[in-house]
DRENZA-144254 format. One record per residue (C-alpha): x negated, y negated, z negated; chain; residue number from 1. Coordinates in Angstrom, 1 decimal, m for minus. Example, Ala and Ser with C-alpha at 12.3 -4.5 7.8 and 13.67 -1.06 7.14 Angstrom:
! residues 2
+--------+--------+--------+-------+-----+
!   east !  north !     up ! chain !   n !
+--------+--------+--------+-------+-----+
!  m12.3 !    4.5 !   m7.8 !     A !   1 !
!  m13.7 !    1.1 !   m7.1 !     A !   2 !
+--------+--------+--------+-------+-----+
END
This chain:
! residues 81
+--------+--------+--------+-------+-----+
!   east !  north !     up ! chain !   n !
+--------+--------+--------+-------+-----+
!   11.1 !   m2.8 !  m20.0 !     A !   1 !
!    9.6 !   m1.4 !  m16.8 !     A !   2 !
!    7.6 !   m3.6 !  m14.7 !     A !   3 !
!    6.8 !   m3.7 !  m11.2 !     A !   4 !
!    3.4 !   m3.0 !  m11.6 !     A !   5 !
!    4.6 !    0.1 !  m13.9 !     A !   6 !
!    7.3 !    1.2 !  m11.1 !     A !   7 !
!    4.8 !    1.3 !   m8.1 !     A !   8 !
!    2.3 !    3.1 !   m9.7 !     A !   9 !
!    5.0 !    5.9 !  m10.9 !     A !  10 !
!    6.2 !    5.8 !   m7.3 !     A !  11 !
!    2.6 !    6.7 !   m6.0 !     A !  12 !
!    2.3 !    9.3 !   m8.4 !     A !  13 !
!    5.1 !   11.0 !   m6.9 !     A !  14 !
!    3.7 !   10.4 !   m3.8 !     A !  15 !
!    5.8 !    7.8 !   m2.4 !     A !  16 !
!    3.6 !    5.7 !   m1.0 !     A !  17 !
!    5.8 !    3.6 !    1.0 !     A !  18 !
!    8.0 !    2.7 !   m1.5 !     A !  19 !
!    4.9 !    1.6 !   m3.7 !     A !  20 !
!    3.4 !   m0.4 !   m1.2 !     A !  21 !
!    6.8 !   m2.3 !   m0.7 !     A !  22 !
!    6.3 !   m3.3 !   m4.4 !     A !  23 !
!    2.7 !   m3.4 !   m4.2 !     A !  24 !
!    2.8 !   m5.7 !   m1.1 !     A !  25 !
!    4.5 !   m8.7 !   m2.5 !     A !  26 !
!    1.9 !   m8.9 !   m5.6 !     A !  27 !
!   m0.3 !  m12.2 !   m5.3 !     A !  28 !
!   m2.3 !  m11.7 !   m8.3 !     A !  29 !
!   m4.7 !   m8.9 !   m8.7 !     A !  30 !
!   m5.8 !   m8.0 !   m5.2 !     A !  31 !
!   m8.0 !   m9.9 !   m2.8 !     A !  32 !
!   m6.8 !  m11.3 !    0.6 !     A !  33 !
!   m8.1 !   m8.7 !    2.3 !     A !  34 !
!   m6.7 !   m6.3 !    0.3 !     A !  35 !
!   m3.0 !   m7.8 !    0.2 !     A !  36 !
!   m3.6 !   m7.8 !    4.1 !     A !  37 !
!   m4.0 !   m4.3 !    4.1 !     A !  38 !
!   m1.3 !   m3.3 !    2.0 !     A !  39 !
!    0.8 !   m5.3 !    3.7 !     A !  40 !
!    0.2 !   m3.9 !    7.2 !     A !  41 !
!    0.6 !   m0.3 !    5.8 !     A !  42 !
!    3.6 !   m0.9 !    4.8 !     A !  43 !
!    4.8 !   m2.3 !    7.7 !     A !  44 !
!    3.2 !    0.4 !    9.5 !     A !  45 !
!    5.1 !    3.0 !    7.5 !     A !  46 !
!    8.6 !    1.3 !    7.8 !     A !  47 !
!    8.8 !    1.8 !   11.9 !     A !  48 !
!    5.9 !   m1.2 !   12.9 !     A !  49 !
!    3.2 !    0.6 !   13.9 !     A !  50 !
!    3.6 !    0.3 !   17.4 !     A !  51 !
!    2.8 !   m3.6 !   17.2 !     A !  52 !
!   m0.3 !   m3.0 !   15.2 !     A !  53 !
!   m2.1 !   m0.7 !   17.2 !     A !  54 !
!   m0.9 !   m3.1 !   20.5 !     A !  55 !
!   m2.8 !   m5.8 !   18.5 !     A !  56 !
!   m6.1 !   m3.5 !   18.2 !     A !  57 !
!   m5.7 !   m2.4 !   14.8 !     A !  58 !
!   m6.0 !    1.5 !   13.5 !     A !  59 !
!   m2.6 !    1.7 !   11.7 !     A !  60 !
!   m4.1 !    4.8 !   10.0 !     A !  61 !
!   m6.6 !    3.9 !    8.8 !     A !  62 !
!   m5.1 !    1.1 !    7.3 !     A !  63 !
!   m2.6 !    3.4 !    5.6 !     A !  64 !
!   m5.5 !    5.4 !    4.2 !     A !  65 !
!   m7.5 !    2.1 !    3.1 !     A !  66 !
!   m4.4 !    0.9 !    1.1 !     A !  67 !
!   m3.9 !    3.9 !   m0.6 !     A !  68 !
!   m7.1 !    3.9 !   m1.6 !     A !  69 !
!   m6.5 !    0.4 !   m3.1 !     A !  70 !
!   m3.8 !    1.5 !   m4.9 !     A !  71 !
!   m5.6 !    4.4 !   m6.8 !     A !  72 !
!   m8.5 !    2.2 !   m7.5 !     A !  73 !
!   m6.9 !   m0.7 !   m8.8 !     A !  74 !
!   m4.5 !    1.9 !  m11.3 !     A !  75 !
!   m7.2 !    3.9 !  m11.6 !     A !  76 !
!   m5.3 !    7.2 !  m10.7 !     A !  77 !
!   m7.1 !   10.3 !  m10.2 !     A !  78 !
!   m4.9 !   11.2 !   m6.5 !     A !  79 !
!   m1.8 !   10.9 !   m5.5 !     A !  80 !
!   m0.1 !   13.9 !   m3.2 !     A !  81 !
+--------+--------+--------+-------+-----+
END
């Protein structure tokens, strides 16, 4: 049985990292408020909203590049491409 958790970390392995954030978004457990924030706006960012983000003052980049460094922290994963 594959889990969630199992699936998004094999899709950011294979460098997907918007389809493991759209997994990896929804989890309530395991990440801070702060963190789900992020991942949630970097997802959002990468499905075609980035445009309202950076009218609200935030750096949709950086936001990508903060939640992808969530994700290999909390897996523990060396890099993803």
């Amino acid at each position: 049985m594959k889990t969630k958790t199992n699936k998004a970390i094999s899709l950011l392995q294979c460098g997907d990292l918007k389809a493991a954030l759209a997994i990896s978004s929804t989890f309530r457990i395991g990440f801070t408020k702060e963190e789900r924030r992020t991942l949630k706006i970097a997802y959002e960012c990468l499905s075609g909203n980035a445009g309202f983000y950076q009218q609200i003052g935030i750096d949709t980049n950086s936001e990508i590049e903060k939640s992808k460094s969530i994700l290999l922290s909390k897996y523990m994963l060396k890099s993803a491409p």
